[in-house]
Structures are given as structure tokens and as C-alpha cells.
N, C-alpha and C positions, 0 to 999 in steps of 0.2 A: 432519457430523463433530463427537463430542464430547471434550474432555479428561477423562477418567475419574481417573487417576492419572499427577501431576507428579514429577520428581524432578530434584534442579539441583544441579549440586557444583562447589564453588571458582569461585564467580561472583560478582565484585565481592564483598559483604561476607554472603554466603549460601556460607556453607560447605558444608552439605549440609541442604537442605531437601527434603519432602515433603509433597505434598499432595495431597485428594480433590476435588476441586473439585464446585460442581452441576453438573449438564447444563443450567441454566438459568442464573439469577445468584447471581455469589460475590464477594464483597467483601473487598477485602483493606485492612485501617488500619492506622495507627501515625505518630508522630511524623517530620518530615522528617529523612534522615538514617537511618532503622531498615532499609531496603529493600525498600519497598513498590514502587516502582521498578524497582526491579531487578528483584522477580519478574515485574514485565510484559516488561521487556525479553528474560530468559531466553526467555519465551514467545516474543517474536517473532521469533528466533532460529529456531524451529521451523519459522513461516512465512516467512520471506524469506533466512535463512542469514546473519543481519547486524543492529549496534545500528541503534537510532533516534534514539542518544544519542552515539556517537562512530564515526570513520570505520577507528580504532584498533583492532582485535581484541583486541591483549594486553595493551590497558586495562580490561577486564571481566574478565581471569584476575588469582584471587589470587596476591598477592605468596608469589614463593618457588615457584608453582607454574606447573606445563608448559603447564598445557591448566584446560577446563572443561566441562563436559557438560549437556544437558538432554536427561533422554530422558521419554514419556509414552505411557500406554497409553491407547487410545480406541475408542470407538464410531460405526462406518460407521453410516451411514440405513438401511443393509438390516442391522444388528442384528452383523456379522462385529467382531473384535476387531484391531485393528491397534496394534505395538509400534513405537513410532517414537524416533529417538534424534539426536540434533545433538551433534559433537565438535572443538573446534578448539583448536590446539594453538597455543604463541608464533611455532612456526616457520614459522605464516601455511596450516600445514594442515588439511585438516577433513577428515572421515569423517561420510555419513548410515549410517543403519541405519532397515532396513523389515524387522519381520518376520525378524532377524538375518540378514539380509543387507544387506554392507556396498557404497556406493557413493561415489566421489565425484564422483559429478553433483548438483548441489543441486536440479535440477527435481525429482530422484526426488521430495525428502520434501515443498518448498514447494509443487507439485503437488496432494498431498494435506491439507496445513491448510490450507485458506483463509481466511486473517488478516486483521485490519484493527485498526488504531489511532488512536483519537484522542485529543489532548493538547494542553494549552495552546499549544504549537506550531504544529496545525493549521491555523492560519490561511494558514498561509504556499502551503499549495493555494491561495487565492486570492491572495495579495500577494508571492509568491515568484516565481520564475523560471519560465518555461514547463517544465522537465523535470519540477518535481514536477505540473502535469498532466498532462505525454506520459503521467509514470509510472503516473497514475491511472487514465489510460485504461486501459494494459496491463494493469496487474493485472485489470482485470477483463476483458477479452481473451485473457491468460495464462492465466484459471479457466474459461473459457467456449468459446474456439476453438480447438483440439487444434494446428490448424496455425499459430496465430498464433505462435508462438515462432520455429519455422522460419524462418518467411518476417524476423521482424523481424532473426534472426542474419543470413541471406543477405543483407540491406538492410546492414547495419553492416559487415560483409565487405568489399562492393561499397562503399560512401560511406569506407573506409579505404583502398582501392586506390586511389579516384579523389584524395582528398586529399594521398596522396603522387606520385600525376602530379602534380599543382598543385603541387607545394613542389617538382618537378623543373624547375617550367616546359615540362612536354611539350607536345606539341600536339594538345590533344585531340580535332580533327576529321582529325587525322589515320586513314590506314585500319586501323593496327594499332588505333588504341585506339575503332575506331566500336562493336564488340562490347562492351566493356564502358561505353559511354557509353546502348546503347539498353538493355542488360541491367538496370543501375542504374535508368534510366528504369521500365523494368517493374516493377522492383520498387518502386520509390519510388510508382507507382500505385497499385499493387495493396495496401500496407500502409496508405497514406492511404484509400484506398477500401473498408479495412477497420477504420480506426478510426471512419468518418465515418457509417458504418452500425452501430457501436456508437452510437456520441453522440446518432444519429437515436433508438435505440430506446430507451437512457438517460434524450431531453429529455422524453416524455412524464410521465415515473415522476415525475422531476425535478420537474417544475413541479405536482403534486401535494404531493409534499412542500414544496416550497418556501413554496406559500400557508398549509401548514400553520405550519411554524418563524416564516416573516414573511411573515405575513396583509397587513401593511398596504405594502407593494412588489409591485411586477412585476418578477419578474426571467424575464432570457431567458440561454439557455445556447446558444453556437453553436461552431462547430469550424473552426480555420482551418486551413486542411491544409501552410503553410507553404510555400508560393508564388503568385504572382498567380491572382487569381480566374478563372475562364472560359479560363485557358490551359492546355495540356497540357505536364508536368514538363519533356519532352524538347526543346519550347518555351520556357521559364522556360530553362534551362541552358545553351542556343545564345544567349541573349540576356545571360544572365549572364557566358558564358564569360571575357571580358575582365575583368570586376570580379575573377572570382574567382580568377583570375591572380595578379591582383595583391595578392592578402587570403593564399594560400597554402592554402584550402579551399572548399570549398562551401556555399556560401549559399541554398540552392533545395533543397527536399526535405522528408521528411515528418519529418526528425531536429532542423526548424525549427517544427512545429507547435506549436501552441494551443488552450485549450480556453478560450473567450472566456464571463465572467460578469457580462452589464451588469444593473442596478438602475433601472429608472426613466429605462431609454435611456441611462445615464453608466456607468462601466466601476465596478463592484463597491466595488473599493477607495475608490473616490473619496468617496462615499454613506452606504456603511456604518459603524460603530461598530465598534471590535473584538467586543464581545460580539454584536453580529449579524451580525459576518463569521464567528462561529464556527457560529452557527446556520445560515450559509449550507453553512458543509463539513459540517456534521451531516445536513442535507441530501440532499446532492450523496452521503455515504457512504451514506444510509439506503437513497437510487433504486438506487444499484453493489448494496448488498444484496439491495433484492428482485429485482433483475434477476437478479440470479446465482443465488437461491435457483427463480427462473423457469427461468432458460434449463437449469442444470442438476439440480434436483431433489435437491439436497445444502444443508447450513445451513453458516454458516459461523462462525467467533468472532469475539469484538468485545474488543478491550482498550479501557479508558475511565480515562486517568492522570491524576490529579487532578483530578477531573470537578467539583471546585467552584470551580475559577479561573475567572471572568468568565462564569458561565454561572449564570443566578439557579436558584432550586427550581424553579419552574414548568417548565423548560427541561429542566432535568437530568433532572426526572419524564417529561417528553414523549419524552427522545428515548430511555430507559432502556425506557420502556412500549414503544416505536415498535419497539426491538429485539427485545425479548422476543415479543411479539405474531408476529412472525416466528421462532419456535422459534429464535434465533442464542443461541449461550454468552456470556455477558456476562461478562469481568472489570474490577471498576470499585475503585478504588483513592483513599481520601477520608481525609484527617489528622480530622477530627473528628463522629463520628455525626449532629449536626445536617445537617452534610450531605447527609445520607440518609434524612432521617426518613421520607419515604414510603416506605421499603422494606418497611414490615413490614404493607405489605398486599399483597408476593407471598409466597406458601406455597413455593415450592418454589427456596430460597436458602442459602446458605451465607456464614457470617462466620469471618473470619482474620484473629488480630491479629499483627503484623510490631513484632519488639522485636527490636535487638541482631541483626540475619540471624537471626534463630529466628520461627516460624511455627507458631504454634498456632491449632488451630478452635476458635471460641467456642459 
């Protein structure tokens, strides 16, 4: 998948911008504050239907206005032309569009960009909460197993049902509720048992990259499926039962998982440097990449937002080269061209300077 033609109206301080972007790498500068920013996040809107800067919808529509739009024209790997469009309005509504036809299922259109984002932020894959790993498994589970969405809604379905037994105080070995007690259990198997053959086929890639980024550690990547080892979920939950009585949800399940990152036998965080915790998610995206560009024979895009905070030249060059080298779309977003000076030994790039929400190509 490539962005061919951008086009973004009434978003944050981008009134209406357009743009052609490379099928390769496109750089977008300008001072903090112009919306360099923002045009990344427009994008990613495309890919997940949501910011990566606020939880708030109708804080990216401009003031006075309804709604905001991103729509973009692009190129499949088989050479076909797809017209794809993102619209969400204050009243918390959205509308895709594929090929002018309108849906609002957001699978339809995030289905088809396969996005990915790194930002001074990133770090927080490693030092943040287990959901932003769940979430990192899935996305690329979401791009790569047709059924895996399926199964992870039936799972959350079932782990809602059961959480409100528990805040009734039901009696969950009771006969009415043994059906959904073993049902959950299946499912709770069956989605752990397919994140953990992701992760398997993940840690190889992983640990290739990772000697790359940092050469001088060992790091190992393992999965912790979010209940006791060596025992079966439906076991975990009959032993839990009582605690989770009394908590008012479920404690045991694969909506508890991890994707565990030690350094040198000690857990990630502890070892690391911020700037080589970043090299660590630079990583860990680079193996999601080629996997996905493996298991499915499609490329994907990469946003790169302020690629010069805590990440020396050498590093910014390796993981820019790391992406490119795998045909992916790179959008990399940098306040000052020092930043970038190795760019101009790739031929096939584009520069955008971002002043005032206005966008011109240089």
C-alpha cells in the first residue's frame, strides 16, 4: 500500500492541505507549532480511525467547525487504485469510504492501511502498561490473521458477561452459568494460543534486529499468556474463583497478557537508557514489519514524528535505511535539516515544508 495523494480539511490548524507524497521517503519540516504533527496524525487516522495525541475526537476539529476529513488516493502492490476517505464529526460520528462506498465499520478502511508510528513516546511499548503490548501484538495479528479480530471480539463479549456475574455475586459453578464459564475458557485458549505463535515467529526476526539497534546486549522477548504457567485457563479460573468474587472481575485470561522484554537477564526498563529503550521499539517495529511484509506480501507505511529527539544520526540513518530497504512508505517529520543530512543520498524522496498549516513541496 502507497499514499499517492493526501488531502486533510479542518484538522487541528490544517485547514485544507494537499499533498503528493513519494512512494518511498517524504519529509515533512518546519518549526514547532506549524503542523508537522498534525499532518502525521491526520494520517494515522486513516490507519486506526483515531489520534495518538488525544483521546478527545473534537479536539482535532477546527474551531467553529463540525467535522474533519482525511481522504487519500493510493496504490495496491498488484498496481489497482484505491480511493479511501476518514470523516468524523463532533457528534462522536464517523463515516469510511472505500472506493465511494460508505461504511461505518472502521475494519473496512484500517484493514486496508497498514500503519505504524513511532514517536518520542514510543518508549512507553516498553515502560508503559501491558495493553500497549497486547495492542502491539494485535495489530499485527489484526493485519496478518483474517480470524483474529473474530475471535478477540467473541473473547471480550464473553470476559463482559462473566465480569458482570462477578459484580452480581452469581455463582459461577453453578449449572446455568457452566456454559459460559467453559466457552470463555475456549476462547481465552484459543486467542492466547494465537498470540503466542505470533510472538514465536516474531522472536526470531526480533533478535536479529535487536543485535543490530544494540549490538552490545542480549535481549530476549517472551510472552506471558496472562495466567499461571503449565496450567489450563479453565484451571486458573476454578482456583481464582473466590479472589475474583471478591475484586468484582476477572483476573486470569489472555485480556491480562504480556509481552515480556529482559536485557541482559534484568527486565528492559531497568538496564536501558531512554535513548536505547527507543532503539529497543525501533526494533521490535522493524521484526512486526518484516513479518507482516512476509506473512502477507503487502508493504506497509511508517510515520517517523520528530525522529531527532533522543535518537543520535547514526540511529535515525539505520532505522530510516532498515525501512526503506523493505519497500515501506516512510513519513519522517524533523524541525531542523541537520537532522537529516543523510537523506540526500536516497534518490527517490520528497521534501514539505509545513508553515502556518500550509504545505508546500520543496
Amino acid at each position: 500500500m502507497k499514499l499517492d495523494r493526501v488531502q486533510i480539511t479542518q484538522f487541528r490548524n490544517l485547514t485544507s492541505v494537499s499533498l503528493s507524497p513519494s512512494p518511498a521517503l517524504t519529509i515533512i519540516k518546519g518549526v514547532n507549532g506549524s503542523g508537522k504533527s498534525s499532518l502525521i496524525e491526520a494520517l494515522y487516522y486513516l490507519g486506526f480511525g483515531r489520534s495518538f495525541r488525544t483521546n478527545k475526537h473534537s479536539s482535532v476539529i477546527q474551531n467553529e467547525k463540525n467535522s474533519f476529513s482525511v481522504f487519500a488516493s493510493c496504490k495496491t502492490e498488484e498496481g489497482d487504485e484505491l480511493k479511501l476517505g476518514f470523516q468524523r464529526s463532533r457528534n462522536e460520528t464517523f463515516t469510511c469510504s472505500i472506493n465511494g462506498e460508505h461504511s461505518n465499520k472502521l475494519s473496512d478502511l484500517v484493514s486496508l492501511v497498514p500503519l505504524q508510528l513511532f514517536t518520542p513516546q514510543s518508549t512507553d511499548l516498553i515502560i508503559g502498561s501491558p495493553s500497549e503490548r497486547r495492542r502491539f501484538c494485535d495489530w499485527g495479528l489484526f493485519h496478518v490473521e483474517h480470524q483474529f479480530q473474530s475471535l478477540a471480539n467473541q473473547y471480550g463479549k464473553f470476559l463482559k458477561h462473566r465480569n458482570a456475574l462477578l459484580k452480581q455475586q452469581a455463582n459461577l459453578s453453578a449449572p446455568q452459568n457452566q456454559y459460559w464459564e467453559s466457552q470463555f475458557s475456549e476462547l481465552g485458549e484459543s486467542l492466547s494460543a494465537t498470540r503466542q505463535g505470533y510472538v514465536d515467529t516474531l522472536t526470531p526476526i526480533f533478535k536479529q534486529y535487536s543485535q543490530e539497534f544494540l549490538p552490545n546486549f542480549d535481549v530476549e522477548l517472551s510472552y506471558y499468556k496472562g495466567w499461571e504457567k503449565d496450567v489450563g485457563l479453565s484451571e486458573s479460573l476454578v482456583k481464582k474463583r473466590e479472589y475474583d468474587g471478591k475484586i468484582g472481575h476477572t483476573s486470569s485470561g489472555p485480556h491480562k497478557a504480556d509481552l515480556r522484554l529482559k536485557v541482559n537477564g534484568v527486565n528492559a526498563q531497568e538496564l536501558l537508557s531512554r535513548g536505547q529503550l527507543r532503539m529497543a521499539v525501533a526494533a521490535l517495529q522493524m521484526s512486526q514489519t518484516k513479518l507482516f511484509n512476509k506473512a502477507t506480501q503487502r508493504k506497509s507505511i511508517f510515520l517517523l514524528d520528530d525522529v531527532g529527539a533522543e535518537l543520535d544520526a547514526d540511529k535515525r540513518e539505520q532505522f530510516i535505511d532498515g525501512l526503506l530497504k523493505m519497500d515501506t512508505q516512510v513519513f519522517v517529520t524533523a524541525i531542523e535539516s541537520t537532522q537529516l543530512a543523510f537523506i540526500q543520498k536516497y534518490n527517490e524522496k520528497k521534501m514539505f515544508h509545513v508553515e502556518h498549516g500550509s504545505v508546500k513541496e520543496e
